[in-house]
N, C-alpha and C positions, 0 to 999 in steps of 0.2 A: 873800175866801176864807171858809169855811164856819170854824165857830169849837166842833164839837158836842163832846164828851169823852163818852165810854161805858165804864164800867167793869164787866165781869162776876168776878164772884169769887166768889160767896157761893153759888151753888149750880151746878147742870150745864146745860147749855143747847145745841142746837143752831139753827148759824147757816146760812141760807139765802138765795137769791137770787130777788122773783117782781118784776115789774113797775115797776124802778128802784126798788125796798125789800128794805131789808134785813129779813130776818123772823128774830126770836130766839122761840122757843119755849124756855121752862122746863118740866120736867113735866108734871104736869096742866093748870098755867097756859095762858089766853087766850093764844097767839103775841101778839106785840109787834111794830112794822113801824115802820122807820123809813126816811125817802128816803136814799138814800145819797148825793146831792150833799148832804145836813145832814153830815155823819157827818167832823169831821179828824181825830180820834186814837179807836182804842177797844180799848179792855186786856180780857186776857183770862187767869185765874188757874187756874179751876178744873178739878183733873183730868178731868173727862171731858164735856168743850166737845168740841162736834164743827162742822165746816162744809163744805160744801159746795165743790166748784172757784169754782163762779160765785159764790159770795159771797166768795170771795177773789181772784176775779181783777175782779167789780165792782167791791171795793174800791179798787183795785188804780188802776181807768178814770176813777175821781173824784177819785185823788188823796189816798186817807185813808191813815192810818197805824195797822197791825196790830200792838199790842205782844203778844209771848205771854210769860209769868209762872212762875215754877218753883214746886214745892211749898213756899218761902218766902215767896210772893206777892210777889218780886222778876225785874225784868225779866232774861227770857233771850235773848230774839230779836228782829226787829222784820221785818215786812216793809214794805217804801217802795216805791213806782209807782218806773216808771226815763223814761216816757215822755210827759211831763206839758207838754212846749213843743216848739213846731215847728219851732225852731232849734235843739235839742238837739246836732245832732252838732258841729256850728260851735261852739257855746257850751262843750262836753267839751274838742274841741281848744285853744280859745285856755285853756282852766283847767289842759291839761294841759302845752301850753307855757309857762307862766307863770315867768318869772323870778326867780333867788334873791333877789335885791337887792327885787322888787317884795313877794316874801313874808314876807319881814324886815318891811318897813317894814308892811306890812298886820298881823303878829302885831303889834308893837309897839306898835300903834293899841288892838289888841282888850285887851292886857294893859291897857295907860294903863285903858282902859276901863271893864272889869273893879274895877281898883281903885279905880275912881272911885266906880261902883257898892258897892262893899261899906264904901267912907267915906262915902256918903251914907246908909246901912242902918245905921251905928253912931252916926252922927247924929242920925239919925231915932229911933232905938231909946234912947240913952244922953244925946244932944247932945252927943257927943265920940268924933271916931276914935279919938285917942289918939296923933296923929301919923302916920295911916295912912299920907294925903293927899302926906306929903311926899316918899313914894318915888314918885309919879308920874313927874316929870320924871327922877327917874333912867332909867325904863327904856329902853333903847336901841335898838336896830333889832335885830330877832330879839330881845329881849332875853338877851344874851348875857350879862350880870353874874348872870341867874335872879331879876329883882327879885319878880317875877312868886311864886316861892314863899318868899322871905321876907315879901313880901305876907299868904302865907296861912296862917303861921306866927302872923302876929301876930294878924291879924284871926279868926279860930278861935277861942282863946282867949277874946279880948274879943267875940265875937257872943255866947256861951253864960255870960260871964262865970265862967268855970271856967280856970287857968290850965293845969289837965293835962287838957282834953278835944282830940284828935286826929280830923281823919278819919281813918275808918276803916273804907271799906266794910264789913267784914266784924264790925264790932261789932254787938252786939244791941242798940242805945238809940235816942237820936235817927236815928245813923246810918242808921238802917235807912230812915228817912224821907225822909230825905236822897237817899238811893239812890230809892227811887222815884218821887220828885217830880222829879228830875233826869231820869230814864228818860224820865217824860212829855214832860218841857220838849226834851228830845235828840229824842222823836220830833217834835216840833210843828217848831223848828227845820229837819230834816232834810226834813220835807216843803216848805217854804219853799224849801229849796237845791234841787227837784227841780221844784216850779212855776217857778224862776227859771232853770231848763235848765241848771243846774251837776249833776257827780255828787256823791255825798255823803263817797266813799269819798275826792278826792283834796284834802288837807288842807295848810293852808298853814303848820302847827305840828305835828301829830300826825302821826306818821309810821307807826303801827304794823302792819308787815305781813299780821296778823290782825286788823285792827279795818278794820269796812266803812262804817265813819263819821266819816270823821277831820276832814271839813269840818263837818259837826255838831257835835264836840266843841267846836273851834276858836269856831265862834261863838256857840256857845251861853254862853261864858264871861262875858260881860258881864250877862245875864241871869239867870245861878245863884242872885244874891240875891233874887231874888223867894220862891222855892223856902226860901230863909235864911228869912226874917222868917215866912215861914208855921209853919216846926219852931220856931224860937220862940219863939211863941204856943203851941204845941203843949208845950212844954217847962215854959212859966211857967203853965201849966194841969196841971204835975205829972202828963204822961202819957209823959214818954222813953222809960220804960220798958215801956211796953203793946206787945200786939202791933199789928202794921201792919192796923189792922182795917179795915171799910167807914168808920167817921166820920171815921179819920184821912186814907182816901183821897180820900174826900170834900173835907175841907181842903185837902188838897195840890191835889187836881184845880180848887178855887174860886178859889185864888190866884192862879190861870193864865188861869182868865177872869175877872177884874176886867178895869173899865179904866182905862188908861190916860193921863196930859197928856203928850205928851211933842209939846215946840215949838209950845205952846199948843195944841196939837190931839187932842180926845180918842181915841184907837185903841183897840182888841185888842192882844192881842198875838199873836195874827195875821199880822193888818198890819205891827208893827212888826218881825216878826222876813221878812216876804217883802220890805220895806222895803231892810231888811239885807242879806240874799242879793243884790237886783236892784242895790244900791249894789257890789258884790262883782263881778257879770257887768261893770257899766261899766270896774270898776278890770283886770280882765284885760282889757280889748279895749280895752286905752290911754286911755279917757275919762276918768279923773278917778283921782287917786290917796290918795281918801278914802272910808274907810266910813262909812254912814249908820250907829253904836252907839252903844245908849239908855244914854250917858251920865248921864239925869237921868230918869229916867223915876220917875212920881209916878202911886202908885196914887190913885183917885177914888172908884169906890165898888165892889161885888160885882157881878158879872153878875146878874141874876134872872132 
């Protein structure tokens, strides 16, 4: 899978469609042309971006994901391709008859996961969860005790080493980071779940009758720390408080193409997250009642 990230924000630009390229013209500016089989996520901020049908229904035909941006330079909308595998209608059906008992146990996996992920991130970061690690084996099928947010009660706190920092989407600090790095990682995700002929909307935890990605929330949770350790960095370089400019987007957007070891094998993430999803289509069509989640996944070096 194609691995490109594109971000427009900084000024106005219209998007077009000539000869399988994507072409951005900025003002005066030389147009800019990029293949659109390059192109998996590319954000778009600035009020008066204009495009084309064909360059959004191009997008659309390769499989890329169109984030749009509000005048906070926070994501609003996304567009996802719906028609990306040639088994799709089969592969909807069995995700849409999927069993409670099966989707219990599949959350339960992504939560263990999840936490596993964010004790290895306080490890990495401090060499001490703090005793994350040992709510893992509580968590239950569905986890129905909620280990899952006493989890992210504690780990909070001790990621940022502040004991009254909260998510809080709507804060003005790191937060704000947070939310967009997440945005990206939700789109990357989401395209994975639609090259693996799943839809994205029906969710094995998220259930929200206005949310049109609730299998992307779902799995992208094991993953969020990457996104973590980048604000971080971002933070212990005394910038929480800036605004969400181009160098920070830049950060967030590098952190997501590093690569990765995971089971001695170096990937994208990418790969590890279409990995994911294609572990997901076996577990509904009765093959295997385990997902493939980067439990240990160990960054290597920056993409260049």
């Amino acid at each position: 899978m194609t691995e490109r990230i594109i971000d427009i924000s900084e000024e106005s630009a219209h998007l077009s469609f000539r000869n399988s390229l994507l072409v951005i013209k900025k003002n005066e500016q030389a147009e800019i042309t990029v293949p659109l089989n390059e192109i998996a996520v590319i954000i778009t901020s600035h009020p008066q971006i204009t495009y084309t049908h064909s360059a959004l229904s191009g997008l659309a035909a390769v499989g890329a994901t169109l984030i749009i941006c509000n005048e906070k330079h926070l994501p609003s909308a996304m567009q996802i391709p719906l028609t990306s595998n040639y088994i799709q209608t089969e592969r909807f059906a069995q995700q849409a008859s999927a069993k409670l008992p099966l989707k219990k146990r599949l959350w339960q996996q992504i939560v263990r996961a999840k936490i596993r992920s964010q004790s290895n991130l306080l490890k990495k970061l401090y060499s001490d969860d703090q005793g994350l690690s040992l709510l893992i084996p509580l968590v239950k099928s569905g986890d129905t005790t909620n280990i899952e947010a006493r989890a992210s009660r504690k780990y909070w706190t001790l990621l940022f080493n502040n004991p009254k920092f909260q998510r809080d989407p709507d804060a003005e600090d790191q937060n704000s980071f947070l939310n967009y790095g997440y945005a990206v990682l939700r789109a990357i995700i989401a395209r994975a779940i639609c090259a693996a002929g799943l839809h994205p909307s029906l969710g094995l935890h998220h259930h929200n009758r206005y949310n049109p990605f609730c299998l992307a929330d779902d799995l992208m949770e094991p993953f969020r720390p990457i996104i973590d350790e980048a604000v971080v960095q971002l933070v212990t370089l005394d910038k929480a408080h800036q605004p969400l400019n181009r160098e920070i987007k830049n950060t967030l957007i590098q952190s997501l193409l590093q690569r990765f070891l995971l089971e001695n094998e170096q990937r994208t993430l990418f790969d590890i997250a279409f990995r994911t999803a294609s572990s997901l289509v076996k577990a509904f069509a009765g093959e295997t009642d385990r997902l493939s989640l980067p439990e240990d996944i160990i960054c290597l070096h920056p993409k260049k």
